[in-house]
C-alpha positions in Angstrom: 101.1 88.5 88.1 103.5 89.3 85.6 105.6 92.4 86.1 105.9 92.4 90.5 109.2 90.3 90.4 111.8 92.7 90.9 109.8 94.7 93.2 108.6 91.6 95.2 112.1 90.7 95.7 112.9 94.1 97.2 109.9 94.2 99.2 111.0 90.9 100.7 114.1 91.6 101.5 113.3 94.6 104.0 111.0 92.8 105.5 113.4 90.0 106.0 115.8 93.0 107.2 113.4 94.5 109.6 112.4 91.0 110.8 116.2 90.3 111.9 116.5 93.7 113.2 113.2 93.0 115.4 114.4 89.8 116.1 118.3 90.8 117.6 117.3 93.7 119.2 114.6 92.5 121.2 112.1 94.6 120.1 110.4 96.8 117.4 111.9 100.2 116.3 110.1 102.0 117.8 110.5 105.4 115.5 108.7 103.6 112.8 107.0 100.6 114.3 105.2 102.5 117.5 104.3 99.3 119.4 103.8 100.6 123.3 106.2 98.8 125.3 103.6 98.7 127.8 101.2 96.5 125.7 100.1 93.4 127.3 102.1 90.6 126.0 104.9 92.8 124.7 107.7 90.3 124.2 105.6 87.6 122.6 104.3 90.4 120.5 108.4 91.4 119.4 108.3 87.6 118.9 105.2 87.6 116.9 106.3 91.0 114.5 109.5 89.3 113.7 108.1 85.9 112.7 106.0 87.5 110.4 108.2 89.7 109.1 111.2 87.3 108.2 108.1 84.5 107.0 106.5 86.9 105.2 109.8 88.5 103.8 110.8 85.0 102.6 107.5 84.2 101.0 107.1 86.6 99.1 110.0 85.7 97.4 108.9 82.5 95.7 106.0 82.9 93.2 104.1 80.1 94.8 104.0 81.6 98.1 104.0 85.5 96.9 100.2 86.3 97.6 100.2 84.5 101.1 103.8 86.5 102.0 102.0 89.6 100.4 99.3 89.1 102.8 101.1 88.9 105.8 103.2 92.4 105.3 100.4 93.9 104.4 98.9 92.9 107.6 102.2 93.3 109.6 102.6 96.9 107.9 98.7 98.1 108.0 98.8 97.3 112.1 101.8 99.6 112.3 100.1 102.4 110.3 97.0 102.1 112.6 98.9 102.8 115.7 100.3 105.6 114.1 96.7 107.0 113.3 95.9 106.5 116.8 98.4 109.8 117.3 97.2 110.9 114.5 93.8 111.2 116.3 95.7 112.4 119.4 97.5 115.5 117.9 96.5 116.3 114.6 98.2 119.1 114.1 101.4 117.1 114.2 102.2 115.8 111.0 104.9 113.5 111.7 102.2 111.8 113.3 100.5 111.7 109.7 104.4 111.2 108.1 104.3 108.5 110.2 100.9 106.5 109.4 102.0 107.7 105.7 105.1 105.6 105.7 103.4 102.4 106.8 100.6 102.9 105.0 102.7 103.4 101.2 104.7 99.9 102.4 101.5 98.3 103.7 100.0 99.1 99.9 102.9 97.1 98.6 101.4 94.0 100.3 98.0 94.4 99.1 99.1 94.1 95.3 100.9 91.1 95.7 98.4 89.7 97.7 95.5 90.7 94.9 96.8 89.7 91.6 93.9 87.9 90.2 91.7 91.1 91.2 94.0 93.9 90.2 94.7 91.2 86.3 90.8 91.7 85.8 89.5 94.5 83.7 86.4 93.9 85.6 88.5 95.7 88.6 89.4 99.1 87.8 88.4 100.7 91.0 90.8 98.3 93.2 93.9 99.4 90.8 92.7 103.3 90.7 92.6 102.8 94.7 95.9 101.3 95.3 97.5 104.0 92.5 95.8 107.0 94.4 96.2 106.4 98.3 100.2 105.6 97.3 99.9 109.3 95.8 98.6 110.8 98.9 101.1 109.2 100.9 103.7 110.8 98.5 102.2 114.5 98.7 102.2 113.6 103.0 106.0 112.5 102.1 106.7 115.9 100.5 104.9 118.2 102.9 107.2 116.5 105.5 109.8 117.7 103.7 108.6 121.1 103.2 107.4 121.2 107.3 110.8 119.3 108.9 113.6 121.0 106.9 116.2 121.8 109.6 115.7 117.6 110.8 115.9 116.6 107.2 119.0 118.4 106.1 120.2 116.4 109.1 120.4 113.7 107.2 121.5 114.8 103.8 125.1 113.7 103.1 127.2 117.7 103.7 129.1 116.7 100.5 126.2 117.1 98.5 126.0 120.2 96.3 125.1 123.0 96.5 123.9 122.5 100.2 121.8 120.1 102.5 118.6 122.6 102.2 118.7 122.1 98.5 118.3 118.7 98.1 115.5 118.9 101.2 113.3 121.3 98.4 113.9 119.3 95.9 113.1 116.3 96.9 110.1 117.4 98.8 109.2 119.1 95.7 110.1 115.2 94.0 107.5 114.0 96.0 104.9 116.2 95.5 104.8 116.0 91.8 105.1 112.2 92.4 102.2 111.8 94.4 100.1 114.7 92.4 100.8 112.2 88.8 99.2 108.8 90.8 96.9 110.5 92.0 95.4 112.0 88.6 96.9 109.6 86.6 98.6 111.4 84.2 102.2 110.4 83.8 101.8 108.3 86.6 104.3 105.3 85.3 107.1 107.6 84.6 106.2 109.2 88.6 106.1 105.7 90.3 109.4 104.9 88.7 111.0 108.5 89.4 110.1 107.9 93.0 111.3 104.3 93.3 114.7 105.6 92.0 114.9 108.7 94.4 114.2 106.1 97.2 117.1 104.1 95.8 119.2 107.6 95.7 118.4 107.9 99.3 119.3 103.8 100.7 122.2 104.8 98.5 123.0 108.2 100.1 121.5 108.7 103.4 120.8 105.2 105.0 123.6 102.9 104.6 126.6 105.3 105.2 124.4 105.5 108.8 124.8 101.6 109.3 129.0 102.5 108.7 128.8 105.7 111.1 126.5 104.0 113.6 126.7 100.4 113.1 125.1 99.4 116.4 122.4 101.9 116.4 119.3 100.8 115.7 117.7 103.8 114.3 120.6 103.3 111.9 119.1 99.2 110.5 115.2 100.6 111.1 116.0 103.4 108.8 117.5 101.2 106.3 115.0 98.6 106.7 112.2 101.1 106.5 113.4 102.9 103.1 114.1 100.0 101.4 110.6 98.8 102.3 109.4 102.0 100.5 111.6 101.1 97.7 109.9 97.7 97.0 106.7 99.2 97.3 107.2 102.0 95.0 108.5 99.5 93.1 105.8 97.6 93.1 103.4 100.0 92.0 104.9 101.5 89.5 104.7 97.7 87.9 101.1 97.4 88.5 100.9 100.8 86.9 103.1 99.4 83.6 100.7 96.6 83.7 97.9 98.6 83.7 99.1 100.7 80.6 100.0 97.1 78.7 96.3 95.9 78.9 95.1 99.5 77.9 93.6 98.9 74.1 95.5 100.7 71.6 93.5 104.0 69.9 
């Protein structure tokens, strides 16, 4: 599909990352990728999550191999968001359990367009593009109300340099991804959203993640966190090209 290159590419390459980081540490990060160490098979399961992740990663990659690639992440990343929702049945009045599921989920989404291009091309197929465009919205408004719910943990992580303080960027950016998610989900000025939000995901590998990987370059929260955002960066990449797409093929008048 025309238009998914650049995004693909991104998308990729944190997978690749997260594989490698799966792969060195020995197991899954556990913050994002809630995989009970007790599971049955646990170590041929870290095995299996990184294989995926670094063959998937490099698949999608290559044209040729981009809807098989796509459909491995999108596997890799929708089992992740499931054992999320199993907290999220457990205590729903938490919402990082529902940030959680959220995050996997919006990357998981990513997946599914590369791996339906033929589908999403035909205008026979509406409903499978107006899907994909909504449930990335909701995850944005989940993103936001995170924001709005965890301030005190998420100014944690905002760079103290920043002006005018760490609170302030917290509001806005929750407020970001609010109006983000609220444009895919109606639609209206939903290309100029999904690109918004890909660049304030960008803004915050930029800002937030890698200076972690410098102040903390053997923690593994540190690569999972960078792995993780650019992940979201792809996808919201991603979309916002199958969005531009979509507005190509609209008839003019």
């Amino acid at each position: 599909m025309k238009g998914v290159k650049v995004g693909a590419n991104v998308y990729g390459a944190a997978a690749l990352l997260l594989g490698a980081i799966v792969a060195i540490g020995g197991d899954f990060v556990t913050t994002w990728q809630p995989v009970p160490e007790d599971a049955p098979g646990h170590a041929i399961l870290v095995l299996i999550g990184a294989a995926l992740l670094i063959g998937g990663g490099a698949a999608v990659q290559w044209p040729r191999t981009r809807r098989t690639g796509g459909a491995v992440l999108a596997l890799v990343f929708l089992i992740f968001a499931l054992l999320w929702a199993r907290r999220v049945i457990g205590f729903p009045q938490i919402l990082g359990t529902w940030l959680g599921t959220a995050e996997q989920l919006a990357i998981a989404l990513g997946g599914c367009v590369l791996f339906l291009p033929p589908l999403l091309r035909s205008e026979r197929q509406p409903a499978a593009r107006l899907t994909l465009r909504i449930v990335f919205g909701l995850c944005a408004l989940l993103f936001g109300a995170a924001h709005f719910a965890y301030v005190k943990e998420t100014a944690a992580l905002v760079p103290a340099w920043l002006p005018p303080n760490p609170d302030f960027w917290v509001y806005a950016t929750g407020a970001g991804h609010i109006a983000a998610g609220a444009a895919l989900v109606s639609g209206i000025l939903a290309l100029l959203a999904a690109r918004l939000l890909t660049l304030m995901f960008l803004a915050f590998q930029a800002l937030v993640w890698l200076p972690q990987i410098f102040q903390h370059p053997h923690a593994p929260m540190a690569w999972g966190g960078n792995g993780v955002n650019l992940a979201l960066v792809g996808a919201a990449w991603i979309i916002a090209e199958l969005v531009e797409t979509r507005a190509k093929q609209r008839p003019a008048g």
